[in-house]
C-alpha angles and dihedrals in degrees: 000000000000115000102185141339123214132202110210129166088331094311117111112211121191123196109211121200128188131205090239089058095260102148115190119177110201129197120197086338094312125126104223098156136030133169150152118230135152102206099015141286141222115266117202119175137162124221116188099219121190101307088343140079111204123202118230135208136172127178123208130189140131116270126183090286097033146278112359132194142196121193127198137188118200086345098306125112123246094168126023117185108210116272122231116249104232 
């Protein structure tokens, strides 16, 4: 089923989970991470972007009200989920 779909510097990327634990992270239709994971997996990819290539990461885990996410590009962050104060 489709978690989420982002739109990011005229891509659309949309991030896939199954009930099995299968994760798949698509950009413009085009599978460029897939992964099974329980309780969520790290996600790298690289998109080559007009003279530049851009690195990709997104971080998936359960937190207290499901399943969270943050999302970087080069490093920095695009999407943090909230952190949990310990």
């Amino acid at each position: 089923m489709k978690y989420t779909t982002i739109f990011l510097d005229n891509k659309k990327i949309e991030i896939f989970n199954s009930l099995l634990g299968k994760e798949t992270i698509k950009v413009d239709d085009q599978i460029v991470s897939s992964k099974y994971s329980i309780f969520g997996a790290d996600h790298h990819f690289s998109l080559k972007e007009e003279e530049n290539t851009n690195h990709y990461q997104f971080k998936f885990s359960l937190g207290i009200n499901g399943i969270v996410y943050d999302f970087y590009k080069n490093g920095k962050p695009i999407i943090e989920s909230e952190k949990e104060v310990a």
